[in-house]
C-alpha positions in Angstrom: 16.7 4.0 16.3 13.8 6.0 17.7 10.8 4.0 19.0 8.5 6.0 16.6 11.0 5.1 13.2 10.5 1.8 14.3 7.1 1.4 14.8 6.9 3.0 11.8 9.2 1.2 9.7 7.3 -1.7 10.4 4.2 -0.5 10.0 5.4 1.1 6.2 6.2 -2.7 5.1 2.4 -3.1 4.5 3.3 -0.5 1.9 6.0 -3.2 0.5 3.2 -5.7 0.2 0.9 -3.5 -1.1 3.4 -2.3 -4.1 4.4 -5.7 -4.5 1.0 -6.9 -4.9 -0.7 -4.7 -7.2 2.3 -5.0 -9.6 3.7 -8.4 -9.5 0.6 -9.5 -12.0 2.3 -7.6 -14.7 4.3 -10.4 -15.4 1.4 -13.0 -15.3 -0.2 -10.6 -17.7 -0.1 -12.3 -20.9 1.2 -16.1 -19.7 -2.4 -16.0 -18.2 -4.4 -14.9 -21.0 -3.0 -17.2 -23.1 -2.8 -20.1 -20.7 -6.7 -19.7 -20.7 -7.3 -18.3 -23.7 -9.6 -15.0 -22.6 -11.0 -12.4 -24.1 -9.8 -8.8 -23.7 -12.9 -7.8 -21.3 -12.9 -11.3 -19.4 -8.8 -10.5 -19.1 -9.2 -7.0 -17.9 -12.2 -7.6 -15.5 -11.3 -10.9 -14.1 -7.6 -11.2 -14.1 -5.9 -7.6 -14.2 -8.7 -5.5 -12.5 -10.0 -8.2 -9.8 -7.5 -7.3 -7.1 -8.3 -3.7 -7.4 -12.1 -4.6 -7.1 -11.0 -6.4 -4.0 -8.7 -2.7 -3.1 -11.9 -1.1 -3.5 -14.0 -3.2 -0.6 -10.9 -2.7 1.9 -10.1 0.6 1.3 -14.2 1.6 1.8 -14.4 -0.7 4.2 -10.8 -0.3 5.5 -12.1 2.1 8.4 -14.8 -0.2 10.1 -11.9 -2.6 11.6 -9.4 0.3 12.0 -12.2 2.3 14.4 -13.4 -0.6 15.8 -11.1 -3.1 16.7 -7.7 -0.6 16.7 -5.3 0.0 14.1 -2.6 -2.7 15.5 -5.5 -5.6 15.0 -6.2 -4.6 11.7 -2.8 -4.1 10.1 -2.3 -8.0 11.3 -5.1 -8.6 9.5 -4.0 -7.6 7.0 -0.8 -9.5 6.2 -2.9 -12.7 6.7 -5.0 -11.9 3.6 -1.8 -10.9 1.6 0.0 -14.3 2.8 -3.4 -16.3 1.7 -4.2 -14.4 -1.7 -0.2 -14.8 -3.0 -0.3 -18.9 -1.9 -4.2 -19.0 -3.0 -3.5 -17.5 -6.8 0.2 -19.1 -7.5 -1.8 -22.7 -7.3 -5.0 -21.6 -9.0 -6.3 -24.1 -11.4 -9.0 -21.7 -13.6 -8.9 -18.2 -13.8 -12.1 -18.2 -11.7 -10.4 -18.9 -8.3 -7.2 -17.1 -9.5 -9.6 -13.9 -9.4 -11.2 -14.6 -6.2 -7.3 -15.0 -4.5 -6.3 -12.1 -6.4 -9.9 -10.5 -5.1 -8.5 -11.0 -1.4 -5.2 -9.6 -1.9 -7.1 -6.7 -3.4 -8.7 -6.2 0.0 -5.6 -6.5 2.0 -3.9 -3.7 -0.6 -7.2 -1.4 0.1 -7.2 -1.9 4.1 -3.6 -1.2 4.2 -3.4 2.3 2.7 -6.4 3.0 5.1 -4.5 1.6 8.4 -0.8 2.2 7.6 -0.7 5.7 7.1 -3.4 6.5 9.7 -1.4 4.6 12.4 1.7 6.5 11.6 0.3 9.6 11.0 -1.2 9.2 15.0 2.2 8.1 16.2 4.7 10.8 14.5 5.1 13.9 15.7 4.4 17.7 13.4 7.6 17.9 12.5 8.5 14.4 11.3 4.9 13.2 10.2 5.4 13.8 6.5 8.5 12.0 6.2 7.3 8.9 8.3 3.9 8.9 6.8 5.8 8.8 3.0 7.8 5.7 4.3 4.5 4.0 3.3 4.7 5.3 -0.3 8.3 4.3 -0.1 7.9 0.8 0.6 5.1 0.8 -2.1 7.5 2.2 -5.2 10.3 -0.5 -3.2 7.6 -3.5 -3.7 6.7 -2.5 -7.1 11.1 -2.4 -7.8 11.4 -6.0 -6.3 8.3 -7.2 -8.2 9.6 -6.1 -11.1 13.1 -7.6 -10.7 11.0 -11.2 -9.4 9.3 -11.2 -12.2 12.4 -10.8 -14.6 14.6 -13.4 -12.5 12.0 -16.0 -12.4 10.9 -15.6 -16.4 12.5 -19.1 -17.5 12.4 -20.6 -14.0 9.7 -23.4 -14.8 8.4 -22.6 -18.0 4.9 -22.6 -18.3 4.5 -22.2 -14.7 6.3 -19.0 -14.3 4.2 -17.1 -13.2 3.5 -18.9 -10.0 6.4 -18.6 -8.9 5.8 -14.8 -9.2 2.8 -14.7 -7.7 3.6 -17.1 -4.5 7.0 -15.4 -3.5 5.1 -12.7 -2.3 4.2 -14.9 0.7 7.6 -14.6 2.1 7.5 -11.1 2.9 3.9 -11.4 4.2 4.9 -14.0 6.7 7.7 -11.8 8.2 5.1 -8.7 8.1 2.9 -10.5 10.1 5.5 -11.7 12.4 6.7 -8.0 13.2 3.6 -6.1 13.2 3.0 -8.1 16.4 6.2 -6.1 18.1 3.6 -2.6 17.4 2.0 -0.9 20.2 -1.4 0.6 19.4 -2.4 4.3 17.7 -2.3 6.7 21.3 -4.9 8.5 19.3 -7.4 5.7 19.2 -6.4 4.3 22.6 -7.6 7.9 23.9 -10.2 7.7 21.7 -11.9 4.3 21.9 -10.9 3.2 25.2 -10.2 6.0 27.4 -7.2 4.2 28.3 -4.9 7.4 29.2 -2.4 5.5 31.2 -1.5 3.1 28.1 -1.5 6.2 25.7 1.1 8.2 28.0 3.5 5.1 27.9 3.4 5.1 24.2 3.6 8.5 23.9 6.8 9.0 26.1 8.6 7.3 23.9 7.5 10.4 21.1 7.9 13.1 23.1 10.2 14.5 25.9 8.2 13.5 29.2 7.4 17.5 30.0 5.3 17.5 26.8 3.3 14.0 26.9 0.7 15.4 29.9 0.1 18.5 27.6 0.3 16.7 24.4 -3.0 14.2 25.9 -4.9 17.0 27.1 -4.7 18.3 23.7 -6.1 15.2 22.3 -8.5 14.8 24.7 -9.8 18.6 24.3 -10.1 18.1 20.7 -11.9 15.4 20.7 -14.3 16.9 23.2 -15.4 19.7 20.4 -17.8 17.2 18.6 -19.8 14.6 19.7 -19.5 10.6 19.6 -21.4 10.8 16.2 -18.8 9.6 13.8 -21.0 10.4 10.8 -18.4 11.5 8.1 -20.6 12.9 5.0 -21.7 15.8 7.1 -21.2 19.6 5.8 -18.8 20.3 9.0 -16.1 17.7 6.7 -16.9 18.9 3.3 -13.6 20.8 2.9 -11.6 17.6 3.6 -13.8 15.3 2.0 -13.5 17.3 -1.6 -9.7 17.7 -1.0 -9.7 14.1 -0.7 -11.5 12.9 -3.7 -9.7 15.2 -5.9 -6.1 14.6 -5.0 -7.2 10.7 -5.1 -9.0 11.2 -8.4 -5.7 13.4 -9.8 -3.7 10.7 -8.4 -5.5 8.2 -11.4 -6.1 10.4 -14.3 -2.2 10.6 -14.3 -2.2 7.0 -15.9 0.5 6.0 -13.1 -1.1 2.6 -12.9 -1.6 2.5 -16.2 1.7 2.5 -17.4 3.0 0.0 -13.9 0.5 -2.6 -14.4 0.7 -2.6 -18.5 4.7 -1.4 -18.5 5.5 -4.6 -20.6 2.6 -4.4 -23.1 3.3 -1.0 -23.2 7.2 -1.3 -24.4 6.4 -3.4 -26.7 4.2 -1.7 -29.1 6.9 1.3 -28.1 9.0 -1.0 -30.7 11.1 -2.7 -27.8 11.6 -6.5 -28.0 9.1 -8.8 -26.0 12.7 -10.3 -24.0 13.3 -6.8 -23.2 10.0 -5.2 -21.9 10.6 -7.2 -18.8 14.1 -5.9 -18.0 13.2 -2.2 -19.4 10.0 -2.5 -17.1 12.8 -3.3 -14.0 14.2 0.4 -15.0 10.7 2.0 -14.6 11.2 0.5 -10.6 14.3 1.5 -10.4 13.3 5.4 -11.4 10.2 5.4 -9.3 12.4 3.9 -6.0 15.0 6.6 -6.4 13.0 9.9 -7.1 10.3 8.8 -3.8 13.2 8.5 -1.6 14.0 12.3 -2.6 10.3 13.1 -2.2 10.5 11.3 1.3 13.9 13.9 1.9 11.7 17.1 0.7 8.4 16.2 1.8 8.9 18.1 5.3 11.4 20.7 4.0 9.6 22.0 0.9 5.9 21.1 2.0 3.2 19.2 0.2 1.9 21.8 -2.4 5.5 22.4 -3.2 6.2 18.8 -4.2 2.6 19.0 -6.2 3.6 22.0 -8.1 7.0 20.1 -9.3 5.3 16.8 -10.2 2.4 18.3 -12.1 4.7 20.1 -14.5 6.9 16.8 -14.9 3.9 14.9 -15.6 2.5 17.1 -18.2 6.3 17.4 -20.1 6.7 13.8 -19.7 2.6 12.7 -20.5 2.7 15.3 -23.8 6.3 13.8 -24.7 4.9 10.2 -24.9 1.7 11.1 -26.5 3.8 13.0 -29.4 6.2 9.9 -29.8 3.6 7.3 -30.2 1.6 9.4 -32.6 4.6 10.3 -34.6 6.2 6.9 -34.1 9.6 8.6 -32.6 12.5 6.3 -31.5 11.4 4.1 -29.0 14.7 5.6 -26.6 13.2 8.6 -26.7 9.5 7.1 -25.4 11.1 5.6 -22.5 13.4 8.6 -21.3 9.9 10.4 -21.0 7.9 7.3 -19.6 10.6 7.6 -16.9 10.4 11.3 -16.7 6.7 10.8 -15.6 7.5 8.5 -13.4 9.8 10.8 -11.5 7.6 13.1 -11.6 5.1 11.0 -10.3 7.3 9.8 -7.3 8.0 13.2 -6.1 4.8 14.9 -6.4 1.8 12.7 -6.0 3.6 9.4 -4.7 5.2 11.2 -2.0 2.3 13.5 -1.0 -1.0 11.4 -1.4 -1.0 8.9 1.6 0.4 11.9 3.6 -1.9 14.4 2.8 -5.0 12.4 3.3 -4.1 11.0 6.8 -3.4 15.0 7.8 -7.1 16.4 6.8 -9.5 15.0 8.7 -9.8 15.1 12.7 -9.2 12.6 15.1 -12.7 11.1 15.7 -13.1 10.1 11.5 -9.8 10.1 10.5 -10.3 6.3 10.0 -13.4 6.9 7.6 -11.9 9.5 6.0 -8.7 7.6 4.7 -10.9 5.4 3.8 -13.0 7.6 1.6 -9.8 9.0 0.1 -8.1 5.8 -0.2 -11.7 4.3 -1.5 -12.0 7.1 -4.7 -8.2 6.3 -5.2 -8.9 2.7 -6.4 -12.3 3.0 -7.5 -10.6 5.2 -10.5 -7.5 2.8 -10.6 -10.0 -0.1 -11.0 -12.2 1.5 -13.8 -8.8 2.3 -15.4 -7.0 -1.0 -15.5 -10.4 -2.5 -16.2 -11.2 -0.7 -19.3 -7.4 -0.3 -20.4 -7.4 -4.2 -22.3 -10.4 -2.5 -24.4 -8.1 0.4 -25.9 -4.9 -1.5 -25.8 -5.5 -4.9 -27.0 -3.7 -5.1 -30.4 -6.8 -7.1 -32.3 -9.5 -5.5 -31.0 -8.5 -3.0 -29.0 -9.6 1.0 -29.5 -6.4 2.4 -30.2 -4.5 -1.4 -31.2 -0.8 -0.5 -31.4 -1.1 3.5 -31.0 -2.1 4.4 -27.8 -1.5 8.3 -28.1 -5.0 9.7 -27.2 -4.6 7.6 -24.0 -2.0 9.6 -22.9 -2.4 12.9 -24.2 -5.8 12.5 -22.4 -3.4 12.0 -19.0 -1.3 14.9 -19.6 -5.0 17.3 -19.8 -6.0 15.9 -16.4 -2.6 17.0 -15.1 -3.0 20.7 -16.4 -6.4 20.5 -14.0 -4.2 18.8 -11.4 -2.2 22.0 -11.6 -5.0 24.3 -11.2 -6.5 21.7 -8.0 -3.0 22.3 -6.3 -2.8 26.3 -7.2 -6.1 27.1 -5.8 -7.4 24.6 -3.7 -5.1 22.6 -1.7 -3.9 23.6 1.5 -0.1 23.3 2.8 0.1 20.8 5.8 3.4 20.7 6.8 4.6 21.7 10.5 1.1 21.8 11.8 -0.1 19.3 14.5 -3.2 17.0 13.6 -5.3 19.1 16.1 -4.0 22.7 14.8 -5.1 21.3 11.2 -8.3 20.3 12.3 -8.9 23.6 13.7 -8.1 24.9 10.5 -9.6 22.6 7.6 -12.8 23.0 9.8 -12.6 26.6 11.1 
């Protein structure tokens, strides 16, 4: 294996975490609730929407460490605060520290999908960067798969304390994260950067590129980041382009209703008129989908080209989004709902999954790349907090908005997609084949 698959294999398992994480609550969903008896805004604020608070603080924050102190020191980081919120939260004894472990795992998820995809992104050469980069969205959809599958294994294991057992497995993984993230050298990019260290930076990089090209390649990076000065001051008009491109693939990335659907899959099933013992198993299918459909979005990512992929998803997603809407308003066979919940989330895996991590590590230059991931990243879960925060308000079956008929919610998804369309028509640039500095010179003329 190539050093650079390696390093970036390793580097993608933060992506297993992170998809492991965000999901794995889905089966503490209701055993929670009922264990403490909470209302539906106390449930969706401080149980289901807590870690993504915490996803919002890393992934704004995400870029401070990453510039700072290096990508490699951060991405440790970062499995320490998975390992402590999935041990912290499996023995919580009130829902108030359950929220504040869930809070820190939140942060670890945010930091990650700043630091993983900008390390590999700086590591990975033009023609491979798309591919290597989605093997972070890869390991998300493969976390969310073996979350679901946990959570249906260990339903029965101890009873009442179930879900504890789903929430502290996760520290398994995180341990042998943090173990091989140590074997990573650091980002070339920020060693030439930060440090000046060109000596380290050509070691790493001969083992990217053939020996003739490394010289050439650091000159390159050392001439680009000559063109502006230290000032690392993102909201500036010279970044506008890649700071609007940003927000509104993250935002379109939300408005779908992906995590809508992931974190509320169970609840969801069942008022599709699927049995309570088999919303679980169905929910393992959804994972199952969204695995299989991102590892051809990994395949085509570097073949077809972002905008491609964009232009496929956003016409699956507004099918698939319409479909649902039509059933639950019509009250059509419940085999029929799910064929078109996993519709969108195929669609979903090889459009936006596949292109969002990728595309937002490509836009912005060298010296901000950091703060810029995290600005995507940070608009990303701002919208997937407010979501899964206000979702127990139109979905709870007493006194929720919609109770039992959640149409409007997703014919509302299926609009934002048609503007998603029209973002990726007009708007969004194709990345692919075009080295980090060639793109820079291009985004910012």
């Amino acid at each position: 294996m190539k050093a650079v698959q390696k390093w970036s294999i390793t580097v993608a398992l933060a992506g297993f975490l992170f998809g492991f994480d965000t999901v794995v609550i889905s089966g503490a969903n209701l055993p929670v609730r009922q264990l403490w008896d909470l209302s539906p805004l106390f449930h969706g604020l401080f149980i289901m929407s807590m870690a993504l608070w915490g996803t919002v603080l890393g992934s704004l924050t995400g870029g401070i460490p990453c510039d700072r102190f290096g990508r490699k020191k951060t991405l440790f980081w970062i499995g320490v605060l998975y390992l402590v919120s999935a041990v912290g939260s499996a023995l919580s004894p009130d829902p108030y520290l359950f929220s504040f472990f869930r809070f820190i795992g939140g942060v670890g998820v945010g930091a990650s999908s700043v630091a993983a995809p900008t390390y590999i992104s700086e590591i990975s050469t033009a023609s491979n960067r798309g591919k290597l980069v989605a093997l972070y969205q890869f390991n998300i959809v493969f976390g969310i798969l073996i979350a679901f599958f946990s959570n249906y294994l260990l339903e029965g294991f101890q009873g009442a304390n179930d879900w504890r057992w789903m929430l502290g497995v996760e520290g398994i993984p995180a341990i042998l994260y943090i173990l091989l993230v140590l074997g990573v050298p650091e980002s070339p990019r920020w060693l030439l950067h930060k440090r000046k260290d060109e000596k380290e930076a050509f070691e790493i990089l001969n083992r990217v590129y053939p020996i003739a090209e490394v010289q050439q390649k650091i000159d390159t990076i050392k001439t680009e980041l000559a063109k502006t000065s230290d000032d690392v001051t993102l909201f500036t008009k010279r970044y506008k382009k890649p700071l609007i491109l940003a927000f509104l693939i993250a935002f379109f990335n939300q408005v779908s209703g992906i995590n809508f659907i992931l974190y509320y899959a169970p609840e969801i099933l069942v008022k599709a008129g699927l049995a309570t013992e088999d919303s679980l198993f169905n929910s393992i299918s959804i994972g199952v989908i969204n695995l299989i459909f991102t590892f051809v979005g990994v395949g085509l990512i570097d073949r077809l080209g972002r905008r491609t992929l964009m232009f496929i998803g956003s016409i699956g997603y507004i099918i698939s989004l319409a479909t649902v809407a039509w059933c639950f308003y019509t009250g059509a066979s419940s085999s029929i709902l799910l064929a078109f919940i996993l519709m969108f989330i195929a669609s979903h895996a090889i459009g936006q999954g596949a292109v969002i991590w990728v595309f937002i590590s490509e836009i912005f230059p060298n010296k901000v790349r950091a703060y810029g991931q995290s600005w995507g990243t940070g608009t990303h879960w701002v919208f997937a907090a407010l979501i899964t925060l206000l979702t127990p308000v139109f979905l709870d079956s007493e006194d929720g908005i919609f109770k039992d008929n959640p149409w409007p919610i997703f014919a509302f998804f299926a609009a934002m997609m048609v503007l998603q369309l029209l973002f990726t028509k007009f708007m969004m640039p194709e990345t692919k084949g075009i080295s980090l500095e060639e793109l820079e010179d291009k985004l910012l003329g």
